[in-house]
C-alpha positions as CSV (number, residue, x, y, z in Angstrom):
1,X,141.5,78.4,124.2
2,X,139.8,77.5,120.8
3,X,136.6,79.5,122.1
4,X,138.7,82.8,123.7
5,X,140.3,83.0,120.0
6,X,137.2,83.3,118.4
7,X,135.7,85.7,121.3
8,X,138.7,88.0,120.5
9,X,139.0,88.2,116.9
10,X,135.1,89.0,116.4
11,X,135.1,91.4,119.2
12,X,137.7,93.3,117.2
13,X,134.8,94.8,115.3
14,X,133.1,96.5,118.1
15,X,136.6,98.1,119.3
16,X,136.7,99.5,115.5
17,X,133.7,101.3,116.4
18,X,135.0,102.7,119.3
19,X,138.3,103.7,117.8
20,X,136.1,105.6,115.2
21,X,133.7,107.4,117.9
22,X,137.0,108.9,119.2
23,X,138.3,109.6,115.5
24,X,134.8,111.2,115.3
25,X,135.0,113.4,118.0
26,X,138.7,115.2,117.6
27,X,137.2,115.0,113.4
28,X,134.4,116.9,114.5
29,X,133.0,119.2,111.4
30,X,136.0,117.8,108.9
31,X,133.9,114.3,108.5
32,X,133.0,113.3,105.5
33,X,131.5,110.3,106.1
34,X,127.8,110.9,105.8
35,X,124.7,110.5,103.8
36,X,124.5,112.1,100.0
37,X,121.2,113.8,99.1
38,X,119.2,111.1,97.3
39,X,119.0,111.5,94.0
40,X,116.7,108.9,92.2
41,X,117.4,109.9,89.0
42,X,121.2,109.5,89.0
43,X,120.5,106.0,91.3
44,X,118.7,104.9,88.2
45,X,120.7,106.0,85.9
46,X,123.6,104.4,87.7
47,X,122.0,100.9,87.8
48,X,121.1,101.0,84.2
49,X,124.6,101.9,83.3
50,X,125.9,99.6,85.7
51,X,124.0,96.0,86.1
52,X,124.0,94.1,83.5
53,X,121.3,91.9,82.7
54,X,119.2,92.1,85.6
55,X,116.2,93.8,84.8
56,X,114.2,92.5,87.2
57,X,116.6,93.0,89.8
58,X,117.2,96.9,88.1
59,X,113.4,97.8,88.2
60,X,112.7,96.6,91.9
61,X,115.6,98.0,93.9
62,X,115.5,101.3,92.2
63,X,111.8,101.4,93.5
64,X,112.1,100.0,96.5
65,X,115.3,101.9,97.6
66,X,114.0,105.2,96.2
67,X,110.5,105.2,98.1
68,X,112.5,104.3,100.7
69,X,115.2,107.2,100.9
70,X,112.0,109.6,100.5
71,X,110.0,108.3,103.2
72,X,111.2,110.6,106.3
73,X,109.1,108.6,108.6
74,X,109.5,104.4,107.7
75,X,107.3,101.8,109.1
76,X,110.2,99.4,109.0
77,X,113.6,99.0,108.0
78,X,114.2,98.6,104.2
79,X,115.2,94.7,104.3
80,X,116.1,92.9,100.8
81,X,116.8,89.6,99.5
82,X,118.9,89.0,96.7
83,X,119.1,85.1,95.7
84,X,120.7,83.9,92.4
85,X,123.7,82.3,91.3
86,X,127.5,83.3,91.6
87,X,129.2,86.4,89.6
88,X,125.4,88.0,88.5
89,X,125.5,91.3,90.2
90,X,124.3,90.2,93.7
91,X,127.4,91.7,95.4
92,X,128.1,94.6,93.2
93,X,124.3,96.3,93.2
94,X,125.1,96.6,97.3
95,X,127.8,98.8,96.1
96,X,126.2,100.5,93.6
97,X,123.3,101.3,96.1
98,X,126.1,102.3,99.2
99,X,127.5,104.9,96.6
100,X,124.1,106.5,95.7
101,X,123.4,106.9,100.0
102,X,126.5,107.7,101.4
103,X,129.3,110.1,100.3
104,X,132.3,107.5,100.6
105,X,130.0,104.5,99.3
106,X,130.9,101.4,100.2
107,X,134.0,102.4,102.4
108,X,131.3,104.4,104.5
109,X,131.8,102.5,107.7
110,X,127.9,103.3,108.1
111,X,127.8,100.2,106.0
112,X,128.6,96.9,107.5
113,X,129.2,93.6,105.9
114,X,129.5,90.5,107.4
115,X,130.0,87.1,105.1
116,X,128.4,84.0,107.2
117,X,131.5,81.7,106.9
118,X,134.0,84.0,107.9
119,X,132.4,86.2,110.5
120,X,130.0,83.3,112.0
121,X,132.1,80.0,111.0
122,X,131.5,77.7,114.4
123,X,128.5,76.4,114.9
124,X,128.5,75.0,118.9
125,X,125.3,76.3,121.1
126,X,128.0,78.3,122.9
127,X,129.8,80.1,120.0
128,X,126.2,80.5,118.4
129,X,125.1,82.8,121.6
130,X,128.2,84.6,121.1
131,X,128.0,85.4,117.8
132,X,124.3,86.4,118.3
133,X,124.7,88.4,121.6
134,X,127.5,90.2,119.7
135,X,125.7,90.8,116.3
136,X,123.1,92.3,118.6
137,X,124.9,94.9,119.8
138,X,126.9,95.3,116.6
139,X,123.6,96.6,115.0
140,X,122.3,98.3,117.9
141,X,125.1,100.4,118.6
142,X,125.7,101.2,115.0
143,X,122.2,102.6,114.7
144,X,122.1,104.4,118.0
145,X,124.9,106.2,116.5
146,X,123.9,106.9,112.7
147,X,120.3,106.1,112.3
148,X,120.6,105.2,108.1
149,X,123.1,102.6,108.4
150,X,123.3,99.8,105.9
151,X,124.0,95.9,107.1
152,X,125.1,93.2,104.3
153,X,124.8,89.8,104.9
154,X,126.5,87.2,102.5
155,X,125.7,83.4,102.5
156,X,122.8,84.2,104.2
157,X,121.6,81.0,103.4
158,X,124.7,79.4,105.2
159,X,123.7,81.6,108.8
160,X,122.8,79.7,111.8
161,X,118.8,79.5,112.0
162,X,119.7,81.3,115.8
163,X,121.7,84.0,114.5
164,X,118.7,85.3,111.8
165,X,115.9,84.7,114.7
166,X,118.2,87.1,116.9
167,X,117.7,89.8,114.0
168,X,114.0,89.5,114.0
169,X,113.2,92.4,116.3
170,X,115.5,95.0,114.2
171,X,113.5,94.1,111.0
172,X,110.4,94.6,112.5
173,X,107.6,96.7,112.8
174,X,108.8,98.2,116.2
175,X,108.7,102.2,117.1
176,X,112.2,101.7,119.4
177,X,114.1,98.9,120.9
178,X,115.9,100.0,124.0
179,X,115.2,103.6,123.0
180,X,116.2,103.2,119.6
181,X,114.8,103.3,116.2
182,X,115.7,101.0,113.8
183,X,112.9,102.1,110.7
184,X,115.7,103.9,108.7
185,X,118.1,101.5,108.6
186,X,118.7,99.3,105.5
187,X,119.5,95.4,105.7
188,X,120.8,93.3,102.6
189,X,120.4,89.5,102.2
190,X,123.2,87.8,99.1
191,X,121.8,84.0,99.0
192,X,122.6,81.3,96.1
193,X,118.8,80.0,97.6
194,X,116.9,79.5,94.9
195,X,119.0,79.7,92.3
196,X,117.7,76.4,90.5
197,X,114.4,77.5,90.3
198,X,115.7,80.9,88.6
199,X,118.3,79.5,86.1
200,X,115.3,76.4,85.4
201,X,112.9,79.1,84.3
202,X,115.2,81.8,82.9
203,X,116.4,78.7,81.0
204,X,112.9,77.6,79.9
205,X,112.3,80.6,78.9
206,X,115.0,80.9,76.4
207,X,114.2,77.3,75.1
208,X,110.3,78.9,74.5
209,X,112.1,81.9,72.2
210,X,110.5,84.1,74.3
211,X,112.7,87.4,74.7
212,X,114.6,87.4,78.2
213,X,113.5,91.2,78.9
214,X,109.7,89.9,79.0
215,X,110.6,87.8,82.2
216,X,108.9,89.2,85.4
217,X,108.8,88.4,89.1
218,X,105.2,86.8,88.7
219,X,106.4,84.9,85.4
220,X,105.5,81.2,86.1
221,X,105.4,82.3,90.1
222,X,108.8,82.7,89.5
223,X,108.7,84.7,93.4
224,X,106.3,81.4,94.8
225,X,108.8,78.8,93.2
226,X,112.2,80.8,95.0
227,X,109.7,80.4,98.2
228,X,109.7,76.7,98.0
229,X,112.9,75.6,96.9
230,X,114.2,78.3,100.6
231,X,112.1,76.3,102.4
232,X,112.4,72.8,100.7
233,X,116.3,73.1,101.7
234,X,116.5,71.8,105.3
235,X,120.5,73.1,105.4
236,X,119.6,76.6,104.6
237,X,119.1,79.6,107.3
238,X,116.6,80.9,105.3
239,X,113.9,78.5,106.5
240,X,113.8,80.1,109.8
241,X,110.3,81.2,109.6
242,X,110.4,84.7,111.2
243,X,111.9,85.8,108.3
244,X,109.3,85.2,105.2
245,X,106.2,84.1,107.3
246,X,106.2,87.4,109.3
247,X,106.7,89.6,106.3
248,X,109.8,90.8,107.4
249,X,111.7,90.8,103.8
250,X,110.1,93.6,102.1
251,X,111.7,92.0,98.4
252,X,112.5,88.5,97.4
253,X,114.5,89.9,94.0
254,X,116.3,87.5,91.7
255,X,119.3,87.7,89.8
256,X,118.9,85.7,86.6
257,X,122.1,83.7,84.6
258,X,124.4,85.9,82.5
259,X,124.4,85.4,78.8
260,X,127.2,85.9,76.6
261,X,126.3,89.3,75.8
262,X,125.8,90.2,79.7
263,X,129.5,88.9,79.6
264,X,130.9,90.9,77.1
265,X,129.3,93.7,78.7
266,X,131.6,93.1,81.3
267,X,134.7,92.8,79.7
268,X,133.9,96.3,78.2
269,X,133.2,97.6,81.4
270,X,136.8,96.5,82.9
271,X,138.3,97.7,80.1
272,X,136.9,101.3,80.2
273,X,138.6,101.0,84.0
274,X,142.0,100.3,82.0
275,X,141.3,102.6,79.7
276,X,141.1,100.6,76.8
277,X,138.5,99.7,74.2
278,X,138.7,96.7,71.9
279,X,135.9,95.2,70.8
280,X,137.1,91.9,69.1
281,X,139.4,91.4,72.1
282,X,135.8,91.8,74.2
283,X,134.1,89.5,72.4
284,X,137.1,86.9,72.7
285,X,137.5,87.1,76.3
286,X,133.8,86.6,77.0
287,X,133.8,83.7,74.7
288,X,136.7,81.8,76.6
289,X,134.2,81.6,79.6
290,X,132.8,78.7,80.5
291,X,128.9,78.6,79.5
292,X,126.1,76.1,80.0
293,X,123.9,73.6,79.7
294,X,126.7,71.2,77.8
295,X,124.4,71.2,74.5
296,X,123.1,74.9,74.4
297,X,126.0,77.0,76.2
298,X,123.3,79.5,76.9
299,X,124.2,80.9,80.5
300,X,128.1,81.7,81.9
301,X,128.8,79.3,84.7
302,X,130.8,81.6,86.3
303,X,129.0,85.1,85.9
304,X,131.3,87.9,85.2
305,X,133.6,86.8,88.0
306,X,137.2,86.0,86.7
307,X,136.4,88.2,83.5
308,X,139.3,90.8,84.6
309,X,141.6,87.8,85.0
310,X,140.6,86.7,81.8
311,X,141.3,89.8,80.2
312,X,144.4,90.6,81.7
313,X,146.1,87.7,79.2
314,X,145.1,90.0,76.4
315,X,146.6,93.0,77.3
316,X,150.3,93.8,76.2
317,X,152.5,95.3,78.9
């Protein structure tokens, strides 16, 4: 019984995509749902005005998703990593790159996400050859049917070793599978992996007084020490080898720790959603977040998650 429950509930997603095909066809010329003209430019000036503190991040996925969009004929599919700790951006630059591709952004139901523990929570050899016969079709058909779709995996560092190995053959370097062409399509990895190693050296590098902005990808081997600490962790789905051994991630990029000012930032930004600007009440709120290490309070614990929460006690009805 335990097992038909789950087969159910995840097939659920597959029926939505029928359900949608029919939608599609009495829609016909009235959808909207489709890809924007790519406009590097605006994607730039979008991230820049949009994610905070993450110029690493910033620099490589408006390069990497702009060449990209412009290449009409891909070698591969356009597959990123994001790794860093909670509430730094991870999350929100997938939406910030949906709304830049497609003309309903993130609510385009050309992009899929799936979050490991919910979608993919058991673990037996026979729910694990479920999950990945299903995720197999899940992708396939959804390319079949719109050759630029966009796939978002959370906690990829939480997915069954299985599940990523029965990815492999869409991220590859392969003209068709089964008569279709998966080189346009765009996969997303959100992983806390590595995070030590990137707060250790963004941390260092604050205790140096060197300026934050300075910090690289090849600073320290900042990319070769994310490597290890993926593969050092045996509970992680990320040491499946196919994955970084076969060059199938195009970009490890990491998200650094938040500083107050990142924070504040944020508040700001949530309050131009409200329509309200107040700068002391800004700096308050970003203050009342929790920072570390104990002695230096340099880095928000939390990112710029619970910020709107936090704000919300400031404003008067």
């Amino acid at each position: 019984m335990k097992s038909g429950r789950i087969f159910v509930l995840f097939l659920m997603l597959p029926i939505v995509t029928v359900e949608t095909g029919v939608f599609d066809f009495f829609s016909g010329f009235f959808d909207n749902d489709k890809l924007r003209p790519f406009n590097s430019k605006g994607f730039g000036k979008d991230l820049r005005k949009s994610l905070y503190g993450q110029h690493i991040a910033l620099e490589t996925i408006l390069k990497a998703v702009s060449g990209f969009m412009k290449d009409s004929n891909p070698p591969k599919p356009l597959v990123l990593s994001l790794h860093g700790p909670s509430g730094v951006g991870k999350t929100y630059v997938t939406k910030i790159i949906a709304r830049n591709i497609y003309e309903m952004g993130e609510m385009s139901k050309h992009v899929h996400t799936f979050i490991t523990t919910y979608h993919f929570p058991h673990k037996t050899q026979t729910e694990s050859a479920m999950y990945e016969s299903q995720l197999k079709q899940w992708i396939h058909g959804n390319v079949s049917s719109f050759p630029h779709s966009m796939f978002i995996f959370d906690e990829m560092d939480k997915m069954n070793p299985h599940l990523i190995e029965a990815m492999k053959p869409f991220l590859d370097y392969m003209p068709h599978i089964d008569g279709v062409s998966f080189r346009k399509a765009i996969f997303i990895f959100l992983s806390n992996a590595g995070q030590d190693k990137i707060v250790n050296l963004a941390l260092d590098f604050w205790r140096k007084g060197k300026v934050r902005e300075e910090m690289q990808i090849n600073t320290e081997e900042m990319e070769t020490h994310i490597y290890e600490q993926i593969f050092n962790d045996k509970s992680s789905g990320f040491r499946q080898p196919c994955l970084i051994d076969q060059h199938l991630v195009d970009h490890i990029i990491p998200f650094l720790p938040l500083e107050l000012r990142h924070v504040q930032w944020c508040v700001l930004a949530e309050m131009a959603s409200l329509n309200i600007i107040d700068l002391d009440v800004a700096h308050t709120v970003a203050k009342e977040m929790s920072y570390y290490p104990p002695e230096e309070k340099i880095f928000s614990i939390k990112g710029c998650k619970t910020v709107r929460q936090k704000l919300m006690l400031y404003i008067d009805d």
